[in-house]
N, C-alpha and C positions, 0 to 999 in steps of 0.2 A: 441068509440074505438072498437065497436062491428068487422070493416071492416080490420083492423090493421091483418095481417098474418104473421109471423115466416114462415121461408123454408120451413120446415116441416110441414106445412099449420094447426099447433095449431092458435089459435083463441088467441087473448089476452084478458084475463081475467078482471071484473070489478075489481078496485083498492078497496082492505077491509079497512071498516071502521074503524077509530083508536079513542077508547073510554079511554083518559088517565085516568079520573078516574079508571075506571075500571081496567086500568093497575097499577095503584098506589095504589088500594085498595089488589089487591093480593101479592103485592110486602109487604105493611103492613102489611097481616093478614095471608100469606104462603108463607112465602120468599123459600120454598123447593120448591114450585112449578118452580122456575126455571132449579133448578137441573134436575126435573121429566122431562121439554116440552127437556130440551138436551139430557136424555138418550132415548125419545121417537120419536125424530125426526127423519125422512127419510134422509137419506146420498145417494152421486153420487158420482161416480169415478171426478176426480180433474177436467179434460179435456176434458170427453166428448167425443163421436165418431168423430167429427171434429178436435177436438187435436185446439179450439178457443175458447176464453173468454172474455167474456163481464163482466165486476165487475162493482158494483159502490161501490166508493169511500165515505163514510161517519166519517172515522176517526178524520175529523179537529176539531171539539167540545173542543175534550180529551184534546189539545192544549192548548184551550183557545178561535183559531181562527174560529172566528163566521161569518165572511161576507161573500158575494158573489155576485160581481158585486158591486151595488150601496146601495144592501142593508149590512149594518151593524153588525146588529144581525140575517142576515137569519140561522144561525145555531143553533143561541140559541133557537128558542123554538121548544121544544122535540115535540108536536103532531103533528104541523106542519111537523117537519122532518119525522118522523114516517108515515105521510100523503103521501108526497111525495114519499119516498123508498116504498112505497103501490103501489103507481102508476107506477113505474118503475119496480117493481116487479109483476105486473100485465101482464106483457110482458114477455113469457117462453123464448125469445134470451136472457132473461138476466141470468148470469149464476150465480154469487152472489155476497154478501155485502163486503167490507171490512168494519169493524169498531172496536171501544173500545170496550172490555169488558160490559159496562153499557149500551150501544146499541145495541149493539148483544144480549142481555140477554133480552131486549124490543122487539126485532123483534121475536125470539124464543116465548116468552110466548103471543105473536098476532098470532103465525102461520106461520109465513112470509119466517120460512128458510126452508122447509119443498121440499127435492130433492135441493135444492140450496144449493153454496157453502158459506160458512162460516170464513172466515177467520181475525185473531184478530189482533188488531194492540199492537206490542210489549211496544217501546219506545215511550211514548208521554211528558215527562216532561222537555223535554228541550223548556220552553215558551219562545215565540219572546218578545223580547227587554230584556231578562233576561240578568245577564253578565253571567249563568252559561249555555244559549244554545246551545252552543257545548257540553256539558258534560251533552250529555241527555241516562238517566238512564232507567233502566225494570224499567214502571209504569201499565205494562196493557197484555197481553198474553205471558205466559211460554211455554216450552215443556210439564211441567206437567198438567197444567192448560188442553192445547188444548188436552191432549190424555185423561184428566179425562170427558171434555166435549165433546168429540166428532168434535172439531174444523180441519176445511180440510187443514187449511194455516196457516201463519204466514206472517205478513209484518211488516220491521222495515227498518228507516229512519236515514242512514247518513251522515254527516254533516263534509266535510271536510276542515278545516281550517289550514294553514299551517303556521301563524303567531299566532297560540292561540294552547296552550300545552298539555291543554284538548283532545285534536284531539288523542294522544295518547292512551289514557284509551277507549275513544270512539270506535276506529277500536279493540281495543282488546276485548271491551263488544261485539260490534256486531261478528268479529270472533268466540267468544263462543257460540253466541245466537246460528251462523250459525250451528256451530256442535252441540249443542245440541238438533236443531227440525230434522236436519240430522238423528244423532241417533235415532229420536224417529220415523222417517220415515215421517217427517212431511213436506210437499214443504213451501220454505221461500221464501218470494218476498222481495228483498231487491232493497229501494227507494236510490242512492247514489247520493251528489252533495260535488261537488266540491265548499267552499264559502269561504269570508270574511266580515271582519266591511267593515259600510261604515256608517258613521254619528251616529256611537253606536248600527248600527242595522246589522244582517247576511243576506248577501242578497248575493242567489246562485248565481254563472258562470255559464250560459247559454250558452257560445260559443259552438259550435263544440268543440272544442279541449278539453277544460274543463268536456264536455260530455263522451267525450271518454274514457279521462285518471280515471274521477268517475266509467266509465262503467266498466274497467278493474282491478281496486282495490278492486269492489267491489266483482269481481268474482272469485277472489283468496282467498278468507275469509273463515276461516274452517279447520276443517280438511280434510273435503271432500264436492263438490261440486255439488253433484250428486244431491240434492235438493235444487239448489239454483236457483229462477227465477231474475230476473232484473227487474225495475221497471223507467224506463228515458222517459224524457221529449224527444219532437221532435224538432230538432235544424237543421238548415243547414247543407245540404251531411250530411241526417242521415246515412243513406246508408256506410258509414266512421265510424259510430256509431255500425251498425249493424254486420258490419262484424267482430270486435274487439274481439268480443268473440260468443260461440257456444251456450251459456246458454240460455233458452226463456227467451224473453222480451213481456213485457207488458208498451202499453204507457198510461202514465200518463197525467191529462188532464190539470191542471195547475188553473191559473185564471179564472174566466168568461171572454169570451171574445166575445165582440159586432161582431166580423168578421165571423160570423158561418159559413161561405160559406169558408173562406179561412182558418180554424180550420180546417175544416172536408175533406179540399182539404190534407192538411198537415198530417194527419191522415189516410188517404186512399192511400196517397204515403209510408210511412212508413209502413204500413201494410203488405206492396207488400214486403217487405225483409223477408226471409226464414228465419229466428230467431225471429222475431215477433209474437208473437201467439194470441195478442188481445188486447183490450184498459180497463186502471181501470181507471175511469172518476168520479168524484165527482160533484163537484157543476155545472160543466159547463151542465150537465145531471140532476139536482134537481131543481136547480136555474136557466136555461137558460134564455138568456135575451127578448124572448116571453113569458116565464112564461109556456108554456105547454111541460110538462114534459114529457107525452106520445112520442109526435112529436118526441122531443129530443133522447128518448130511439129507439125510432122507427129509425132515421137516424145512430144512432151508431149501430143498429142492422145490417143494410143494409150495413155498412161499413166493420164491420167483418165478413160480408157473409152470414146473414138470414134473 
């Protein structure tokens, strides 16, 4: 990876070694040391002199949701994961993690968030195939939480169903989360979809249209919208997507998906819209389907411009 360059011709760094014992033992025997690696770590402005963002995506665990691609449980085991966002964090284009609570708290006391960005995922309790996942609840990042730790973001996921009642209570929890990390001056990246049943299970609208109409509900949430990002998938005439609202977007990476060449076509076209400011990519960046992670981080870097 020694040859691997950033724009700014940083060097990408060897990926740190992840000693779970070792993380499990301190978590046993000085559970304050977590509090101590978030009052001690190095903070960066949200965006960066480029005003672009590379995230990766780690929040699916909190879920439940473990796979990626063909494997099953690629989420579920923590050193492995913890390996991987090593390695992707190894590469200074990357700008930083999303995740729960309980992963962020792991990458902190390895070192890992130190000038990277940081941000908590809110809502993760609405699990797939539940009958209560529309009505997914604060299980995982507050306002209070991110200004006691130091956290740079927030992201939280809506689920819009228009046949399920729940949807109600949902848009008015996320509207409060929205003004609450507002007030606290905190930026929210909000993930919105448009969904319904289909065979007992919530399965988004992906059209264009669907995209849109999520894009725009989502950006009227709050009292004030002054910190609110977007977080959408890339769909047909995203460009019809993009223009919908003024708020920065960041795109989301979705599935694993065998088609790398035509992901990353679809992602480099979307890019090009003036409200787009970067991609948060999860598994299709940890778990890509060559398995080298580097490579992966390294073409998403090139796409958002380093």
């Amino acid at each position: 990876m020694a040859d691997l360059q950033v724009r700014d011709g940083s060097p990408v760094r060897p990926a740190a070694p992840i000693d779970l014992a070792a993380l499990a033992a301190v978590r046993a025997d000085d559970p304050e040391a977590v509090a101590r690696a978030w009052q001690q770590r190095k903070r960066r402005s949200f965006t960066g002199p480029d005003q672009r963002l590379l995230i990766v995506a780690a929040d699916h665990s909190a879920r439940g949701a473990l796979s990626a691609g063909e494997l099953s449980n690629a989420m579920g085991d923590r050193s492995e994961v913890l390996q991987r966002l090593s390695l992707a964090l190894a590469n200074p284009a990357v700008d930083g993690v999303l995740a729960a609570p309980d992963l962020l708290d792991d990458l902190v006391l390895c070192g890992l968030l130190e000038n990277r960005l940081a941000i908590g995922s809110v809502n993760r309790g609405g699990l797939p195939g539940t009958v209560f996942e529309i009505d997914d609840r604060l299980t995982g990042t507050t306002d209070a939480s991110a200004l006691a730790s130091g956290l740079d973001g927030a992201k939280l996921l809506l689920r819009i169903d228009r046949d399920d009642p729940a949807t109600a209570g949902a848009l008015e929890r996320a509207a409060a989360w929205v003004s609450a990390f507002a007030a606290a001056g905190i930026p929210v990246i909000v993930e919105p979809f448009l969904s319904r049943r289909s065979d007992g299970r919530l399965v988004n609208d992906l059209s264009t249209q669907a995209v849109l109409e999520s894009a725009v509900i989502a950006a009227a949430l709050g009292e004030t919208s002054a910190h609110t990002w977007l977080k959408l998938p890339v769909v047909p005439d995203f460009a019809s997507v993009a223009r919908a609202t003024s708020q920065p977007i960041v795109l989301l990476g979705g599935e694993v998906d065998d088609d790398v060449a035509g992901q990353q076509l679809a992602w480099a076209e979307a890019l090009r819209e003036p409200t787009v400011r970067g991609l948060m990519v999860g598994r299709s960046l940890l778990f890509p389907p060559d398995d080298d992670v580097a490579a992966a981080v390294a073409a998403a870097a090139g796409l958002v411009g380093r």
